[in-house]
N, CA, C and O atoms as a DFTB+ gen file, in Angstrom:
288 C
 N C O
     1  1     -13.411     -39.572      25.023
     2  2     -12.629     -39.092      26.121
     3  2     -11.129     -39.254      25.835
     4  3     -10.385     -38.362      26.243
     5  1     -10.612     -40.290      25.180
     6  2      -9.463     -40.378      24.959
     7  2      -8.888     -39.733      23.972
     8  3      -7.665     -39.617      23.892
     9  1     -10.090     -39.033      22.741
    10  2      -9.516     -38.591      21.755
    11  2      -9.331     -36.608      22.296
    12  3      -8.554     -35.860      21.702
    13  1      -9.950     -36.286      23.115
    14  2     -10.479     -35.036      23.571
    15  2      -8.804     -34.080      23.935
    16  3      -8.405     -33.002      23.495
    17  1      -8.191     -35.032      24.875
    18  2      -6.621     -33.790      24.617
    19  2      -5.849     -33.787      22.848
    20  3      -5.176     -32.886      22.347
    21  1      -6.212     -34.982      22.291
    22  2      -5.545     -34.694      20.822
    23  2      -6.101     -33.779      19.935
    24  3      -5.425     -33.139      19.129
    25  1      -8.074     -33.636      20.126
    26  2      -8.382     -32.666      19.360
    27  2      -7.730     -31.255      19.896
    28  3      -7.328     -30.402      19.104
    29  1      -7.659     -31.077      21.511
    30  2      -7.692     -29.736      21.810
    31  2      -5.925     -29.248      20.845
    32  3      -5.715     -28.240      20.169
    33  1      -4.836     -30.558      21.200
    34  2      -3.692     -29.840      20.458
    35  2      -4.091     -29.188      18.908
    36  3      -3.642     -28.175      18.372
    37  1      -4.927     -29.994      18.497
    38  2      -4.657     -30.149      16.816
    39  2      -5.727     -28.807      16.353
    40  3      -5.503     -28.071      15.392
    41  1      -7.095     -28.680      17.412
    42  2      -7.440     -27.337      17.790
    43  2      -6.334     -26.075      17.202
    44  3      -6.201     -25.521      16.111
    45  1      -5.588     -25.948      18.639
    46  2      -4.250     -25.237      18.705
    47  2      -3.756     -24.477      17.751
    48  3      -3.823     -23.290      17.434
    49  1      -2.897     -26.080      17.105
    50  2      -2.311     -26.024      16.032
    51  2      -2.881     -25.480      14.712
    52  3      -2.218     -24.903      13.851
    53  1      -4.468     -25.795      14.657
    54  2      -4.662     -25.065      13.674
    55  2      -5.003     -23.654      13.493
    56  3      -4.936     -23.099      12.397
    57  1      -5.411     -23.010      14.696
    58  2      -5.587     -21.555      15.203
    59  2      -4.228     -20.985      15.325
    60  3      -4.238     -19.765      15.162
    61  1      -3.319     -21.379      15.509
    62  2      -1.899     -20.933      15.600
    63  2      -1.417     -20.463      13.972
    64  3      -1.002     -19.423      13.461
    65  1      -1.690     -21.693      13.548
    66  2      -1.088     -21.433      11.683
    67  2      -2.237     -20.574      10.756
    68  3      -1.873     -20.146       9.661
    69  1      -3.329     -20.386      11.122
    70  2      -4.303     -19.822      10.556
    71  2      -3.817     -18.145      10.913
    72  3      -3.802     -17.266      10.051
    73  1      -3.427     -17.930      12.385
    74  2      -2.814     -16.721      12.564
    75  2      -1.658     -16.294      12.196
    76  3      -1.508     -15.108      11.899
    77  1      -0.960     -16.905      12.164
    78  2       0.405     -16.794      10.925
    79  2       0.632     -16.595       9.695
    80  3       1.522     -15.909       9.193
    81  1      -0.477     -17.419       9.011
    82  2      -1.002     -17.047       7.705
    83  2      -1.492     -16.056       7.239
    84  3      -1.125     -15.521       6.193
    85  1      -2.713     -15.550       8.224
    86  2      -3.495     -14.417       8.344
    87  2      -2.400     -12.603       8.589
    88  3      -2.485     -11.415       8.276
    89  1      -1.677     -13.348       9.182
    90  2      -0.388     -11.935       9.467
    91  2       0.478     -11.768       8.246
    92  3       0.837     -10.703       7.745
    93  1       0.779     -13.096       7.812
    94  2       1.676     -12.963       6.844
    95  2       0.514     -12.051       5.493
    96  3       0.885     -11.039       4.900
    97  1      -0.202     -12.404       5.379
    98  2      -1.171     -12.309       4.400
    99  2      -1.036     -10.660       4.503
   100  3      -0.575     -10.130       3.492
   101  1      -1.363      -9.840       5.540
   102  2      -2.150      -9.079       5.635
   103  2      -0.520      -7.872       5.723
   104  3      -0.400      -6.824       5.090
   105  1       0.370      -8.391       6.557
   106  2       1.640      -7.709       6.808
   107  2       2.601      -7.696       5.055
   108  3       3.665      -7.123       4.822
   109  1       1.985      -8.300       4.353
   110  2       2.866      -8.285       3.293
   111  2       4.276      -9.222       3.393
   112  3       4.629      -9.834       4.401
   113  1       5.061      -9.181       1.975
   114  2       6.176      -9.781       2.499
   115  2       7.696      -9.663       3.076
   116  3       8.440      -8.910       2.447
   117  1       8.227     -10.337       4.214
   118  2       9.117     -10.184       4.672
   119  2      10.273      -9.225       4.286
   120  3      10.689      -9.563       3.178
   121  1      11.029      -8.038       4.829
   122  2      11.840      -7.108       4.605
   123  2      13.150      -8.081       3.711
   124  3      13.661      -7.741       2.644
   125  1      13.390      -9.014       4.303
   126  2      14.593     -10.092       3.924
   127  2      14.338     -10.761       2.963
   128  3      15.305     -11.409       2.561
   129  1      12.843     -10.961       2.060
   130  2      12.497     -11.848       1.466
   131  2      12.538     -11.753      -0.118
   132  3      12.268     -12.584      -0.984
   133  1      13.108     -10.030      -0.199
   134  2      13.144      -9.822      -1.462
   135  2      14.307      -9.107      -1.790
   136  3      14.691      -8.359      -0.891
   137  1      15.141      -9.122      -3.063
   138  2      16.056      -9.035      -3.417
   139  2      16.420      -7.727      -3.361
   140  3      15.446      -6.979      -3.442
   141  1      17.550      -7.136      -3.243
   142  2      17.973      -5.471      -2.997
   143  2      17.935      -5.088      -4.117
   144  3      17.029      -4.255      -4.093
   145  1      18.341      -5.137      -5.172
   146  2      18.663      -4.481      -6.421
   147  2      17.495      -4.854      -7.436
   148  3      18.103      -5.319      -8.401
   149  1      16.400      -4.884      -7.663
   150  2      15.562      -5.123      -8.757
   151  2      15.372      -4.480      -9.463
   152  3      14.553      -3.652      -9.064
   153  1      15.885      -4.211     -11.103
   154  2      15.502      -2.657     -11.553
   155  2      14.228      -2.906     -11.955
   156  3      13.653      -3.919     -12.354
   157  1      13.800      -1.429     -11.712
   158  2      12.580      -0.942     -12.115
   159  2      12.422      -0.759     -13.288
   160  3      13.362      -0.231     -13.883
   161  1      10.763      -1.245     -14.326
   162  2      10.961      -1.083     -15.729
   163  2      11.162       0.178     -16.345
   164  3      10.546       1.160     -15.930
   165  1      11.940       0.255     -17.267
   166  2      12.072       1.569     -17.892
   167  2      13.528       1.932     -17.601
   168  3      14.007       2.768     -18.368
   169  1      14.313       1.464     -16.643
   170  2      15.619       2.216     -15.980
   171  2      16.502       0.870     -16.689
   172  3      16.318      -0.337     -16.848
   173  1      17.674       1.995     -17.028
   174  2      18.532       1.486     -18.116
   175  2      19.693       1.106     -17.017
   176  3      19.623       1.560     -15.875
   177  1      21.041       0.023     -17.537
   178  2      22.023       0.048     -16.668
   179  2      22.483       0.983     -16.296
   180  3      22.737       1.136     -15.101
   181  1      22.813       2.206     -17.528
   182  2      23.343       3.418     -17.167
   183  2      22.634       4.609     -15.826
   184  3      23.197       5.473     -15.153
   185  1      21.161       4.133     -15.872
   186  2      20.582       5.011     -15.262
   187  2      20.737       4.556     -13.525
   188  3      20.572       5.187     -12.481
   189  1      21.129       3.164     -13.835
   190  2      21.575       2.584     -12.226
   191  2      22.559       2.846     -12.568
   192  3      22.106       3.253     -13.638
   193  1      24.136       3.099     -12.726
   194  2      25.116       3.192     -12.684
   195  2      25.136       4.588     -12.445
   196  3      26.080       4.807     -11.686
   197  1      24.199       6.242     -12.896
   198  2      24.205       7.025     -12.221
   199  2      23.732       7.539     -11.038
   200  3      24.072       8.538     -10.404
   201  1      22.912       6.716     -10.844
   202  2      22.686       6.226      -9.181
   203  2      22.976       6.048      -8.385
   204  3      22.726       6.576      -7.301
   205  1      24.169       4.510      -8.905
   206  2      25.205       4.334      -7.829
   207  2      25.974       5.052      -7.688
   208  3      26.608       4.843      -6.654
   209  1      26.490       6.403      -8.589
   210  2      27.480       7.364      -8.535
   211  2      27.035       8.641      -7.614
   212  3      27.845       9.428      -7.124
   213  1      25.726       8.711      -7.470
   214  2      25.257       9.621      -7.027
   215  2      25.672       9.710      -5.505
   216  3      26.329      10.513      -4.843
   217  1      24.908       8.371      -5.206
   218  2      24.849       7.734      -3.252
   219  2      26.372       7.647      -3.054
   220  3      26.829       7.311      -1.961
   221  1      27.057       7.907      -3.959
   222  2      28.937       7.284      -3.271
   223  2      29.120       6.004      -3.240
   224  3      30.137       5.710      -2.611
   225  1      28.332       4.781      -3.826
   226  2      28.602       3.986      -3.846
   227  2      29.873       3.170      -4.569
   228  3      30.269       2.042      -4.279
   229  1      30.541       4.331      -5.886
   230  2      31.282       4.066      -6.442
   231  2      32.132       5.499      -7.093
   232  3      31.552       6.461      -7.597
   233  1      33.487       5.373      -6.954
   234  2      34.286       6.699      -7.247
   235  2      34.191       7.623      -9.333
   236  3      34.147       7.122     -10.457
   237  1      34.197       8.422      -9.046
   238  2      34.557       8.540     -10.365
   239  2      35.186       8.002     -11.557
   240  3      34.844       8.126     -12.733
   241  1      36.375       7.250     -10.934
   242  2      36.765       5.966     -11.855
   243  2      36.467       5.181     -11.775
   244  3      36.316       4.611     -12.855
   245  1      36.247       4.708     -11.042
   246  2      34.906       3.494     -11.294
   247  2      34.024       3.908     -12.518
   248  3      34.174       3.221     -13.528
   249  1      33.100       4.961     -12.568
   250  2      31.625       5.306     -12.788
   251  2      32.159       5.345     -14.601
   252  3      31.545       4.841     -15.542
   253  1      33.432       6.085     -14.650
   254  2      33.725       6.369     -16.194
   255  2      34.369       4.477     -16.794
   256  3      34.264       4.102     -17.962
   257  1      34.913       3.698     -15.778
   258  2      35.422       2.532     -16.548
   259  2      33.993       1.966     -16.514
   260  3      33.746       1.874     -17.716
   261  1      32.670       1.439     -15.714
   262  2      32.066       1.084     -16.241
   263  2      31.061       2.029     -17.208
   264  3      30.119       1.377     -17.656
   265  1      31.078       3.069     -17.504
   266  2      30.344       3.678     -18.319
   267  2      31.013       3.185     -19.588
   268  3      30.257       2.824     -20.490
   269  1      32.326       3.116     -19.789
   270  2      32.520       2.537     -20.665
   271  2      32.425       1.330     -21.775
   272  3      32.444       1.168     -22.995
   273  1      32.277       0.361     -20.174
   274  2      32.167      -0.770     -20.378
   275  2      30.878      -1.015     -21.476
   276  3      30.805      -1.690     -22.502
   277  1      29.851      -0.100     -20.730
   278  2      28.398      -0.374     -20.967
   279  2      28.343       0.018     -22.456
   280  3      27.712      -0.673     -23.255
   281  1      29.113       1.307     -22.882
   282  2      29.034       2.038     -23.872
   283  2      29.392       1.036     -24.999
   284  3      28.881       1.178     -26.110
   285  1      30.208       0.084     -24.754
   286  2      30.639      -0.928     -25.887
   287  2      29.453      -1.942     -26.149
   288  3      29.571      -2.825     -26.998
């Protein structure tokens, strides 16, 4: 009788984290949890650097000083 409210928390607690687990598991992982820029195998710096030129991420001088860079 005295132990009966500690099982029901610990109950709880373990149906709580089993469902968390179970979501995480099944939802994959977190949008935040993985890094923005990972290149993909096969893609060269240059081929991200025409990439980033593409989206506007970086001006024409930009794109030719590091093309350069790379070229050395």
């Amino acid at each position: 009788m005295i132990f009966g409210p500690f099982f029901m928390i610990l109950f709880l607690a373990v149906l709580i984290a089993a469902t968390v687990l179970l979501l995480r598991w099944v939802g994959g992982p977190w949008p935040g949890s993985m890094t923005a820029h990972h290149p993909l195998p096969g893609r060269t710096p240059l081929d991200i650097l025409k990439e980033r030129f593409a989206r506007g991420e970086i001006d024409k001088d930009e794109f030719e000083e590091r093309r350069r860079v790379l070229g050395e």
